[in-house]
OpenMM code with the backbone's topology and positions (N, CA, C; nanometers):
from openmm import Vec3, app, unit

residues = "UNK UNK UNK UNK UNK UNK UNK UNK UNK UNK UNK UNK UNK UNK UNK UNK UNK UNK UNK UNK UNK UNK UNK UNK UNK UNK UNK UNK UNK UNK UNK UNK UNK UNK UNK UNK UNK UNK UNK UNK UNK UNK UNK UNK UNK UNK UNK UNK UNK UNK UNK UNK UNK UNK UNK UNK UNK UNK UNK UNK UNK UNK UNK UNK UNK UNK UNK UNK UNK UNK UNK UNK UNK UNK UNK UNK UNK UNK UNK UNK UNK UNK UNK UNK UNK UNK UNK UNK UNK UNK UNK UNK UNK UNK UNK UNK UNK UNK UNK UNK UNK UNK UNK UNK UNK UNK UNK UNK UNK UNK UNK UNK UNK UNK UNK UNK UNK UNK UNK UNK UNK UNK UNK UNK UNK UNK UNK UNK UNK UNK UNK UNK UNK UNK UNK UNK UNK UNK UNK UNK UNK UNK".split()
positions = [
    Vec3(2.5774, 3.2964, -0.9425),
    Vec3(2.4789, 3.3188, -0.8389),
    Vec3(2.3542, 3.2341, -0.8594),
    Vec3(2.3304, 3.1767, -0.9885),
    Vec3(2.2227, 3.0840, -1.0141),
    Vec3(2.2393, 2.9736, -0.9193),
    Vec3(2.3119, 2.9037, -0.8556),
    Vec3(2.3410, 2.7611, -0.7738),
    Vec3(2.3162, 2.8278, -0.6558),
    Vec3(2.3038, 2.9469, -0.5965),
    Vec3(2.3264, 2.9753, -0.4885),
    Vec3(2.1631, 2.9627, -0.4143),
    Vec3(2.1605, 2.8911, -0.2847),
    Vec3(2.0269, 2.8582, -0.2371),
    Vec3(2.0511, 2.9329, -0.0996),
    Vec3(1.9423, 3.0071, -0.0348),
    Vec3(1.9259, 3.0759, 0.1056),
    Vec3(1.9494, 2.9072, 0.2304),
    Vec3(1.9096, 2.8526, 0.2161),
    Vec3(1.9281, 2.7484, 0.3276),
    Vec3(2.0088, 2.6100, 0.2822),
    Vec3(2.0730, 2.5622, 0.3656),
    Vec3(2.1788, 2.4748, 0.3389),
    Vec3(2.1268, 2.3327, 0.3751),
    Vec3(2.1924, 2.2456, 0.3051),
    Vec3(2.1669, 2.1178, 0.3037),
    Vec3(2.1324, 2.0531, 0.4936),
    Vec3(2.1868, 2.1450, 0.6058),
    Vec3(2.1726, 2.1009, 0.6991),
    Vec3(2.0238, 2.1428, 0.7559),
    Vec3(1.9756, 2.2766, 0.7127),
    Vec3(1.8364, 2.3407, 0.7397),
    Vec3(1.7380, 2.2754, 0.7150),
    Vec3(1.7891, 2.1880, 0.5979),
    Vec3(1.6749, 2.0859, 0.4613),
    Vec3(1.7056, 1.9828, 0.5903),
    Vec3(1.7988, 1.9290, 0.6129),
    Vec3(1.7657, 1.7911, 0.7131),
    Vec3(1.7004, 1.8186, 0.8279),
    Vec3(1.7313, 1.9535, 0.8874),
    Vec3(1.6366, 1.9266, 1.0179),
    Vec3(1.4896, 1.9788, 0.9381),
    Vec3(1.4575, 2.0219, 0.8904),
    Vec3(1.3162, 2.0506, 0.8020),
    Vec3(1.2875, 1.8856, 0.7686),
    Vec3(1.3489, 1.8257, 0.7557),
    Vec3(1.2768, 1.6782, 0.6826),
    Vec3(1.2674, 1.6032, 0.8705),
    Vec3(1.3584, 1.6226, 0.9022),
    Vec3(1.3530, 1.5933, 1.0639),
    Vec3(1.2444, 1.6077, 1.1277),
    Vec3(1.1490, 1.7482, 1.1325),
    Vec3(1.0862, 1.7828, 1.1752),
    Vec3(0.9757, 1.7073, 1.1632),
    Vec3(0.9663, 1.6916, 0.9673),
    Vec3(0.8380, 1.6466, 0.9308),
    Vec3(0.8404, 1.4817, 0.9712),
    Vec3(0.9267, 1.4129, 0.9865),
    Vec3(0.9266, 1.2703, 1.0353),
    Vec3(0.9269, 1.2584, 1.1533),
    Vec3(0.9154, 1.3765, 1.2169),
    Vec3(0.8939, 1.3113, 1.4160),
    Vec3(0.7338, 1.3445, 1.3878),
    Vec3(0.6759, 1.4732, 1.2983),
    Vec3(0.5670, 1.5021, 1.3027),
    Vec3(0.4529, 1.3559, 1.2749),
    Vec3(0.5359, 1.3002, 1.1788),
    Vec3(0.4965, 1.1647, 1.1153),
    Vec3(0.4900, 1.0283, 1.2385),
    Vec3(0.5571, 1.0573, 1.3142),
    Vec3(0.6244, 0.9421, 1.3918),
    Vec3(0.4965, 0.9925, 1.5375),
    Vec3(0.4806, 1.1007, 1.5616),
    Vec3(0.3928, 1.0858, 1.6439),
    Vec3(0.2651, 1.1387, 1.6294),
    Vec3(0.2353, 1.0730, 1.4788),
    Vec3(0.0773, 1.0798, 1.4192),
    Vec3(0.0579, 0.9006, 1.4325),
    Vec3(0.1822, 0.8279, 1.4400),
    Vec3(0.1251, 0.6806, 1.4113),
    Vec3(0.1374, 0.6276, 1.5708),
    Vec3(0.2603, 0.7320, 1.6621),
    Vec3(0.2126, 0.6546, 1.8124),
    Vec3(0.0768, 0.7653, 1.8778),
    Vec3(0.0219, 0.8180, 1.8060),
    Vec3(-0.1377, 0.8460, 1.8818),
    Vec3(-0.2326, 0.7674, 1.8442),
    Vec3(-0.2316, 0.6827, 1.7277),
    Vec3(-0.2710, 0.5770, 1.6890),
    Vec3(-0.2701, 0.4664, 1.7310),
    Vec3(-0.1721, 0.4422, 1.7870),
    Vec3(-0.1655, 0.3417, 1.8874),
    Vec3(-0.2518, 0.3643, 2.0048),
    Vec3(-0.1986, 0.4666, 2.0613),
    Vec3(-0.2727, 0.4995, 2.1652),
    Vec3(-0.4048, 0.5024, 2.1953),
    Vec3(-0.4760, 0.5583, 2.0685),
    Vec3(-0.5945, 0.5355, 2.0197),
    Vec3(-0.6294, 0.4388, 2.0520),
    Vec3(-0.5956, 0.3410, 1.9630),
    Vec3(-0.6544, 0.1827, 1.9484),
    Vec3(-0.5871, 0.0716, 2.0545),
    Vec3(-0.5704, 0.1225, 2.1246),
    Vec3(-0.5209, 0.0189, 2.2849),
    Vec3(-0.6092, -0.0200, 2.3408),
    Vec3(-0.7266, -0.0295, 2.2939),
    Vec3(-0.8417, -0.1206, 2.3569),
    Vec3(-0.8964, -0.2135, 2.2857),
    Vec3(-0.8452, -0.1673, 2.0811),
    Vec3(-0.9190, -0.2090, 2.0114),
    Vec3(-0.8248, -0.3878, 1.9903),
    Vec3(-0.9553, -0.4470, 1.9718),
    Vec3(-0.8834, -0.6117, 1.9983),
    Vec3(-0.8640, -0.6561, 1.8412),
    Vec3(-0.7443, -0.7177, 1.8312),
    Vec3(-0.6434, -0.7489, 1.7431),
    Vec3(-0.5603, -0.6080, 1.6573),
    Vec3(-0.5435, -0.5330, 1.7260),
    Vec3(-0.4729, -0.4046, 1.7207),
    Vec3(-0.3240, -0.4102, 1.7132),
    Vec3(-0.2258, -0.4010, 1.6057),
    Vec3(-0.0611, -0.3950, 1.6538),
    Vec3(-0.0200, -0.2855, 1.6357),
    Vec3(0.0194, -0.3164, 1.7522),
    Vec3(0.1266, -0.1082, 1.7521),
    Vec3(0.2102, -0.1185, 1.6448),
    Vec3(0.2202, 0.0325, 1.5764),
    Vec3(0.3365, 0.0632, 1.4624),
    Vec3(0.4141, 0.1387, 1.4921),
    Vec3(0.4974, 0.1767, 1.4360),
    Vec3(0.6192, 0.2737, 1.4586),
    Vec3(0.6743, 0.2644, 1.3151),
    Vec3(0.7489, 0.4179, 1.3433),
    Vec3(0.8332, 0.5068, 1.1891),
    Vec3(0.9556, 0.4323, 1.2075),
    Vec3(1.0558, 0.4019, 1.1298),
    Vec3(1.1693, 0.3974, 1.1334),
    Vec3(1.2571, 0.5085, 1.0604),
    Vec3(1.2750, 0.6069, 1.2034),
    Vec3(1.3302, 0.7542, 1.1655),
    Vec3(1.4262, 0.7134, 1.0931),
    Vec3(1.5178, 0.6003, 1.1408),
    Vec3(1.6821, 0.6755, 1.1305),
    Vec3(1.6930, 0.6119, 0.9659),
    Vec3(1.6329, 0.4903, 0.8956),
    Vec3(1.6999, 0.4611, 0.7781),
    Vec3(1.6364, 0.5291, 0.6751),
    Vec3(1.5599, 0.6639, 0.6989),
    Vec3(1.5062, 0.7577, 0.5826),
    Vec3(1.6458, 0.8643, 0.6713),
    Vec3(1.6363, 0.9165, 0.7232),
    Vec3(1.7346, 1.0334, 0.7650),
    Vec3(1.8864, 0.9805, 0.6925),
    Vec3(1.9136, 0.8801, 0.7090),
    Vec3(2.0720, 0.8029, 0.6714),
    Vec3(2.0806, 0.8434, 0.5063),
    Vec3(1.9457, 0.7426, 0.4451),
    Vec3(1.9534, 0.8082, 0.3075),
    Vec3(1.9346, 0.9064, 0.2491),
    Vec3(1.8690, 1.0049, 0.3015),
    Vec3(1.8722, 1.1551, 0.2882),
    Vec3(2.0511, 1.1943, 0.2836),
    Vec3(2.0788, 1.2051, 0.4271),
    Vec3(2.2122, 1.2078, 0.4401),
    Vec3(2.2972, 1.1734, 0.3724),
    Vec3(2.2925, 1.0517, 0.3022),
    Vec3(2.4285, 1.0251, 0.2663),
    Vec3(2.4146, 1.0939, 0.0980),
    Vec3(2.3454, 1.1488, 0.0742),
    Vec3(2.3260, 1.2552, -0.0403),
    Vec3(2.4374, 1.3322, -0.0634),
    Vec3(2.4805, 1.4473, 0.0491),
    Vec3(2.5307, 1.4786, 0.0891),
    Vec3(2.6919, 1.4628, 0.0146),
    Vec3(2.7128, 1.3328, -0.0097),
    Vec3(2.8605, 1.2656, -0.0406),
    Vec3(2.8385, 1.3157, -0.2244),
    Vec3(2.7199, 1.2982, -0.2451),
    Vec3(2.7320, 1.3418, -0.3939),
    Vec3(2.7453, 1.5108, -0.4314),
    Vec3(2.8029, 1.5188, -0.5502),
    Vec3(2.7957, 1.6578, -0.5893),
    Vec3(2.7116, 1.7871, -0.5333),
    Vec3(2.7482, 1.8930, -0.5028),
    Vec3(2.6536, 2.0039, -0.4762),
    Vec3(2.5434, 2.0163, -0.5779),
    Vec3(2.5331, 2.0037, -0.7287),
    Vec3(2.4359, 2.0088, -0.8143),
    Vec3(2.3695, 1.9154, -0.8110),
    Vec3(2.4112, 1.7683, -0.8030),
    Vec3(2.3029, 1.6655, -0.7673),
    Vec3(2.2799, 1.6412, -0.6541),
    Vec3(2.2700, 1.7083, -0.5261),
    Vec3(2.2524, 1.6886, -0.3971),
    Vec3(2.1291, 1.7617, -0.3692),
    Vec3(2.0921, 1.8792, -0.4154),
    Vec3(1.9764, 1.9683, -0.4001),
    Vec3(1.8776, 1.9265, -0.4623),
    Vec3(1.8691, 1.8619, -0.5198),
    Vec3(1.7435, 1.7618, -0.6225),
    Vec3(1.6578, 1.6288, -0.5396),
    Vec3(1.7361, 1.5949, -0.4470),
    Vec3(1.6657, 1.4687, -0.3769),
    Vec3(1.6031, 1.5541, -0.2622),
    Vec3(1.6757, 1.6448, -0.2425),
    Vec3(1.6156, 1.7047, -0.0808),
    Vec3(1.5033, 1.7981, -0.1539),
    Vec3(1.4731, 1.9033, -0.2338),
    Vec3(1.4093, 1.9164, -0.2866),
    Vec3(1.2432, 1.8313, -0.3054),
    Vec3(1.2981, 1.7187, -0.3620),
    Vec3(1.1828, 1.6380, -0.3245),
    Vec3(1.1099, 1.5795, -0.2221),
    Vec3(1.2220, 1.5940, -0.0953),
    Vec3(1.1209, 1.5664, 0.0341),
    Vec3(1.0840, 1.6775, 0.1076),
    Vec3(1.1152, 1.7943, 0.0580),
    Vec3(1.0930, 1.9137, 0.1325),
    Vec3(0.9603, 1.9505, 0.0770),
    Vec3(0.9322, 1.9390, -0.0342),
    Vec3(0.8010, 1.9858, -0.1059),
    Vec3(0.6792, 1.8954, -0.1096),
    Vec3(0.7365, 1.7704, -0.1140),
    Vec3(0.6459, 1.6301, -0.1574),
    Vec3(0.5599, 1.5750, -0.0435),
    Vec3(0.4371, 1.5639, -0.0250),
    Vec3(0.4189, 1.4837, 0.0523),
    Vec3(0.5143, 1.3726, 0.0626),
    Vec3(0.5588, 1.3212, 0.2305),
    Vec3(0.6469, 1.1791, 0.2202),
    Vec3(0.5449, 1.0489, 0.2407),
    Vec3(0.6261, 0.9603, 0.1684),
    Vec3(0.5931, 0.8533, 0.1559),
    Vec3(0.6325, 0.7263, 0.2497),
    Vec3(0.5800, 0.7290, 0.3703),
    Vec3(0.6417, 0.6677, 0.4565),
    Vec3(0.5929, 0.5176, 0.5115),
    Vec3(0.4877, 0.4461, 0.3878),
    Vec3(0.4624, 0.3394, 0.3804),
    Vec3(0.5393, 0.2353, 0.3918),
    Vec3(0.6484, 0.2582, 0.3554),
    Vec3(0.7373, 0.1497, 0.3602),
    Vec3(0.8263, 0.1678, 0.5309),
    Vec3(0.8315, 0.2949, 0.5646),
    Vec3(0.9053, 0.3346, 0.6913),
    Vec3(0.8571, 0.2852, 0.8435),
    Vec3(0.6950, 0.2687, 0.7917),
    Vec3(0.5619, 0.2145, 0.9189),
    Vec3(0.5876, 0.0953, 0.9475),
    Vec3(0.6484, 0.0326, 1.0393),
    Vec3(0.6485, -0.1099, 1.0179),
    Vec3(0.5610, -0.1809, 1.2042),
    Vec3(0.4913, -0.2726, 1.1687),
    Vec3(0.4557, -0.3747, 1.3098),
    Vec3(0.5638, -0.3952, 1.4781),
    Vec3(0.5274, -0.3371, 1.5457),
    Vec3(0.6485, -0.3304, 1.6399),
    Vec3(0.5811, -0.5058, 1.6958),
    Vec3(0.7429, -0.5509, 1.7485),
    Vec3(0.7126, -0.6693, 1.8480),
    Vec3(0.6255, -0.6726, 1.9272),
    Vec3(0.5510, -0.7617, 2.0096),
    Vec3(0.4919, -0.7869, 2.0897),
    Vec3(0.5190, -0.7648, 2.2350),
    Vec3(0.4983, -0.6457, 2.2821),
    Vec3(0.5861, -0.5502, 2.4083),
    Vec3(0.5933, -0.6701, 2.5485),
    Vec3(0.4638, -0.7379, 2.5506),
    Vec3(0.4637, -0.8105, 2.6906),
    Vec3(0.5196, -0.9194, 2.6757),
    Vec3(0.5461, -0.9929, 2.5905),
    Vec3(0.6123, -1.1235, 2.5141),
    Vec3(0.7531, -1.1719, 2.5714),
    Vec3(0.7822, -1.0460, 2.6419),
    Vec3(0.9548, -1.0608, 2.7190),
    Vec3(0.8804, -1.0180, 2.8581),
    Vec3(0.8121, -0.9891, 2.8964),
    Vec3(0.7651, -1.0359, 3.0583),
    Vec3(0.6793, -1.1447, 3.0967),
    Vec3(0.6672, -1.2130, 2.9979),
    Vec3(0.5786, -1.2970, 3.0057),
    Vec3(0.4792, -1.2885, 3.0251),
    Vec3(0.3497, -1.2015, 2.9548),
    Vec3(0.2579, -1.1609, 2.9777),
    Vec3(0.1899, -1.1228, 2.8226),
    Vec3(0.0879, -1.1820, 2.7900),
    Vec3(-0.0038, -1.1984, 2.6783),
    Vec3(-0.1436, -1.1555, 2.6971),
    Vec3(-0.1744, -1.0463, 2.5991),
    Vec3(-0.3152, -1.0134, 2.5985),
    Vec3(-0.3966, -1.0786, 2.5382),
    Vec3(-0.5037, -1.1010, 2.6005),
    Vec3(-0.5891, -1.2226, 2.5833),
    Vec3(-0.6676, -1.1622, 2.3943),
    Vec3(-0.7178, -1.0332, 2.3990),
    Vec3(-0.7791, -0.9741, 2.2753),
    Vec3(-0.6826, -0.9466, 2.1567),
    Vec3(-0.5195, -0.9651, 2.1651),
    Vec3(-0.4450, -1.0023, 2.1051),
    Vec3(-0.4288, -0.8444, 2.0451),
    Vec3(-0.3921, -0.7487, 2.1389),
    Vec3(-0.3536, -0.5951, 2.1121),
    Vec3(-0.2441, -0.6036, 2.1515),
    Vec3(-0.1339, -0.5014, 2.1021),
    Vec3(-0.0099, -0.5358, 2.0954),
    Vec3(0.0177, -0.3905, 2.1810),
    Vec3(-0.0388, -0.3076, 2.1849),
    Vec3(-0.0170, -0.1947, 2.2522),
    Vec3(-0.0032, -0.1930, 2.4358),
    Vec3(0.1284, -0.1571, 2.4659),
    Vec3(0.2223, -0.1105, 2.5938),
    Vec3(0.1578, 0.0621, 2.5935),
    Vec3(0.0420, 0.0570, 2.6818),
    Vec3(0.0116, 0.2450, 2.7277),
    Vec3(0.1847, 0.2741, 2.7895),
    Vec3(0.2494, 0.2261, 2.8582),
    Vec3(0.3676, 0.3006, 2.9190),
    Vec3(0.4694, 0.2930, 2.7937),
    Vec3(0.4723, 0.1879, 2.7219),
    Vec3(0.5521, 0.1982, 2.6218),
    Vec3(0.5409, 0.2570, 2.5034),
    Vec3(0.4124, 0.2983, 2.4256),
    Vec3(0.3729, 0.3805, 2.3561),
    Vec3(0.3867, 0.5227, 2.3904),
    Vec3(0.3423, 0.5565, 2.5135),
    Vec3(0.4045, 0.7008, 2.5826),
    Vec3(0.5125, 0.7519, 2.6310),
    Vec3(0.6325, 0.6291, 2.6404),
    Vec3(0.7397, 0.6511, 2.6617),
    Vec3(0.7899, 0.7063, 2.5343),
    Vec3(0.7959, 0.6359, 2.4049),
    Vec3(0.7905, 0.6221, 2.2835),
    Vec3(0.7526, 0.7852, 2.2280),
    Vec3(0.6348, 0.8644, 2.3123),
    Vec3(0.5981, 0.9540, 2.2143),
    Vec3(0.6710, 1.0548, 2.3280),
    Vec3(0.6965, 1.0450, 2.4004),
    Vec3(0.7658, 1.1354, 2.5230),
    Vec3(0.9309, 1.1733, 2.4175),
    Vec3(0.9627, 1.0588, 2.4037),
    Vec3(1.1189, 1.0717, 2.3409),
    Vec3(1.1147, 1.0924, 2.2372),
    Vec3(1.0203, 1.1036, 2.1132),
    Vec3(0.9983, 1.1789, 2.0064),
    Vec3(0.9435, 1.3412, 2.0095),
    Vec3(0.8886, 1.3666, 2.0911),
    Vec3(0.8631, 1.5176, 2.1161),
    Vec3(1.0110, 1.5378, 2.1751),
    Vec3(1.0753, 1.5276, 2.2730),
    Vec3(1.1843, 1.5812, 2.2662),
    Vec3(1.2764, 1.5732, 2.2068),
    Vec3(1.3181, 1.4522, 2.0705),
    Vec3(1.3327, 1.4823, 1.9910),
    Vec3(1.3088, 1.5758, 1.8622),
    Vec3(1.1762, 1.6338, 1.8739),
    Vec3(1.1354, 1.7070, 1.7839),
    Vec3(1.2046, 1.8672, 1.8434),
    Vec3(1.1543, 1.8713, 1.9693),
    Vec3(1.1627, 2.0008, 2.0268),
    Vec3(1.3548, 2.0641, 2.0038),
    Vec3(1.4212, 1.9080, 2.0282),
    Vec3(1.6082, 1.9210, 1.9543),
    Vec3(1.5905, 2.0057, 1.8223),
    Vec3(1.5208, 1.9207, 1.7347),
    Vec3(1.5173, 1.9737, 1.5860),
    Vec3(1.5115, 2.1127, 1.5870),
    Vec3(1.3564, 2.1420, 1.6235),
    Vec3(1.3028, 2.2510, 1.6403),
    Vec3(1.4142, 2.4041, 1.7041),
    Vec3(1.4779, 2.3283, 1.8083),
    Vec3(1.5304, 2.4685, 1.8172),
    Vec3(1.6636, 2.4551, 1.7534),
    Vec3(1.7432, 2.3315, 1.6791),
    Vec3(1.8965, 2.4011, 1.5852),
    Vec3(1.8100, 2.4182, 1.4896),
    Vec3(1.7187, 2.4130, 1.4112),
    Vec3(1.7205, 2.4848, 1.2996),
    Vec3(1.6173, 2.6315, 1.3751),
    Vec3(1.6314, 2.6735, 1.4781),
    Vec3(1.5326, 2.8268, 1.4792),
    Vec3(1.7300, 2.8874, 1.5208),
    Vec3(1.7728, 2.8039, 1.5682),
    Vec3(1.9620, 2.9238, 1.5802),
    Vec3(2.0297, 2.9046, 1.4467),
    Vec3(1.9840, 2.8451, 1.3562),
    Vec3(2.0004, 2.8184, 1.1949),
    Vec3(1.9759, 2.9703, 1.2005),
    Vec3(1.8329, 2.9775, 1.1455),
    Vec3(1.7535, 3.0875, 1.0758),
    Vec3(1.7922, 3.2110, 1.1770),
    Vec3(1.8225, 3.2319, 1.3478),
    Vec3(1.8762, 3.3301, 1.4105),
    Vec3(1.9898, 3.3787, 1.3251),
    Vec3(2.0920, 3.3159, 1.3249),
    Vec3(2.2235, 3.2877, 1.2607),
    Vec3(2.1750, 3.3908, 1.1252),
    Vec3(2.0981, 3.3634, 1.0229),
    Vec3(2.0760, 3.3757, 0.9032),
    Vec3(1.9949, 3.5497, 0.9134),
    Vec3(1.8965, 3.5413, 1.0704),
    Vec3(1.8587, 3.6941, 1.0439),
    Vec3(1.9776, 3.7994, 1.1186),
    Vec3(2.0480, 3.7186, 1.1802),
    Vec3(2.1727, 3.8536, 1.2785),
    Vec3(2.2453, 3.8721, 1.0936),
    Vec3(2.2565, 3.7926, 0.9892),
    Vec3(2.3374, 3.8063, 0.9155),
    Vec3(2.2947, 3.9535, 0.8720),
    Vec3(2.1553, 3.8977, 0.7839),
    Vec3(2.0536, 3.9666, 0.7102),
    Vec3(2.0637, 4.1092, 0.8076),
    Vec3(2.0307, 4.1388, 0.9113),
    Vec3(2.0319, 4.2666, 0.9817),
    Vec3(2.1636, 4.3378, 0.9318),
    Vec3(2.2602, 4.2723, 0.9442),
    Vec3(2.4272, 4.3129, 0.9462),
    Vec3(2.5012, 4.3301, 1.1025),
    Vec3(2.4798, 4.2238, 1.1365),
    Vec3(2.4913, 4.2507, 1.3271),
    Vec3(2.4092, 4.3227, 1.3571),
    Vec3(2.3169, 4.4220, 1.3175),
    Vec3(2.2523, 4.5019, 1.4408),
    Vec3(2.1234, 4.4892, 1.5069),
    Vec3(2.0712, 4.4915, 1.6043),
    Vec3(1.9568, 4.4751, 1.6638),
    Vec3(1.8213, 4.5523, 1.6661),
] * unit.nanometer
topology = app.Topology()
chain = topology.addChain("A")
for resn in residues:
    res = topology.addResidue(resn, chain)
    for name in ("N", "CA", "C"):
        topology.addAtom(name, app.Element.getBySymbol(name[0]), res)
């Protein structure tokens, strides 16, 4: 019963899920922010190649699998390396800002539109997770 943990390796991913959309649309309000400010480049998270390596954890042992997730569940994340310079949005319509800001208002808000509903996905499989976990805890009853 010592190995035995209340939430499962899938609860821990949407929990790390959560905290990287939370992450992802702290850096596009930033943008948003600074869309006036001149020589400004929009950034963005790159969700999916921290989620992949989380994931592929998973393939290793049950005893060494709870040790990496562990650390992003508790740790502040480190997502310096994940922030990266997005392209130059008007550059394919042919259209260049003269103050040399890289920020798209429709494309930055499109951007944070599809990360909140991504979040809001997360948000509710892991609340029919934890449903799941209190109908248990009750014993079926209401």
């Amino acid at each position: 019963m010592a190995g035995l943990k209340l939430f499962s390796f899938t609860q821990q991913l949407l929990e790390l899920s959560l905290r990287l959309r939370g992450a992802r649309h702290e850096v596009l309000s930033a943008n948003i922010a600074n869309a006036d400010t001149p020589g400004y480049r929009a950034r963005d998270l790159d969700f999916e190649p921290i989620m992949r390596s989380v994931a592929e954890t998973r393939e290793i042992s049950a005893a060494d699998r709870e040790r990496p997730m562990d650390g992003f569940s508790a740790a502040p994340l480190e997502l310096g390396s994940a922030i990266y310079e997005t392209e130059f949005p008007d550059h394919r319509h042919g259209e260049e800002r003269l103050d040399g800001n890289s920020v798209s208002l429709d494309r930055q808000m499109g951007m944070m539109t599809e990360n909140a509903l991504a979040y809001e996905a997360s948000l509710t499989l892991l609340s029919r997770t934890l449903a799941a976990l209190r109908y248990a805890i009750s014993e079926g009853k209401r």
